[in-house]
N, C-alpha and C positions, 0 to 999 in steps of 0.2 A: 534438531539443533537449529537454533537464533542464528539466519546466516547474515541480517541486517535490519535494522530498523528504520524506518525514515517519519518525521513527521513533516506535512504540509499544511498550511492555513488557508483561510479560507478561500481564500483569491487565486487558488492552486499554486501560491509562492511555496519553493525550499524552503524549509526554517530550520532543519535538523536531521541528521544521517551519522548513523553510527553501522559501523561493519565490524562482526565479531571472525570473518575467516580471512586471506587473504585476498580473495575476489570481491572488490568493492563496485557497486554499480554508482553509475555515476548521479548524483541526486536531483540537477537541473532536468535530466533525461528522465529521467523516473518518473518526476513531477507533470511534464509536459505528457507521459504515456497515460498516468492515472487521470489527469484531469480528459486527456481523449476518449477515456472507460468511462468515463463519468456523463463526457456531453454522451455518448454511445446510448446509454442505459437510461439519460434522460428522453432521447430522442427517442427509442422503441418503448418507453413505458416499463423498461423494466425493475426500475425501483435503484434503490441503494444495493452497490454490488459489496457482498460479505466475503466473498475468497475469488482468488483464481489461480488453477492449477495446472502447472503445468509437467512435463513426462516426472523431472527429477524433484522440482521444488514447487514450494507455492507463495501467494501472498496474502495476509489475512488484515483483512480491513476494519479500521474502528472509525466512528467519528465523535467527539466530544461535542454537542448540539450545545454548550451554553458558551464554548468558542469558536465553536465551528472547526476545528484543529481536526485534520486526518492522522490517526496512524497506520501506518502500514507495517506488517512485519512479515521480511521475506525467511521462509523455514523451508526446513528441508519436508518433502511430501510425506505426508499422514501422519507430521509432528500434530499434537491436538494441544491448543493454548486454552489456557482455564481462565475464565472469563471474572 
């Protein structure tokens, strides 16, 4: 199950958060954690991060390269999104 969506642009600004359960994360915080994943994965060399999972859920990452727009969409664990 789709437990929220956020999108972020490129500047790691909020632009967009939608929550489909009643547990909503909060989006300014989200924004600041993914852009620290991001310098993280820049700084070890490890490329663009595509998911991260955690015990009950995960978050599954996109970036749209002609706006540079992130999406993230948090699901519950071993939902598989169809690309």
């Amino acid at each position: 199950m789709i437990r929220q969506i956020f999108i972020i642009n490129k500047f790691q600004a909020p632009v967009f958060s939608r929550a489909f359960t009643n547990h909503e994360l909060d989006l300014s915080l989200m924004s600041g954690f993914f852009s620290a994943l991001d310098a993280f994965a820049e700084q070890i060399q490890g490329g663009q991060m595509d998911s991260l999972t955690f015990k009950d859920f995960q978050f599954i990452f996109s970036i749209d390269k002609s706006t540079g727009l992130r999406f993230i969409i948090n699901t519950d664990k071993g939902d598989s999104i169809i690309e």
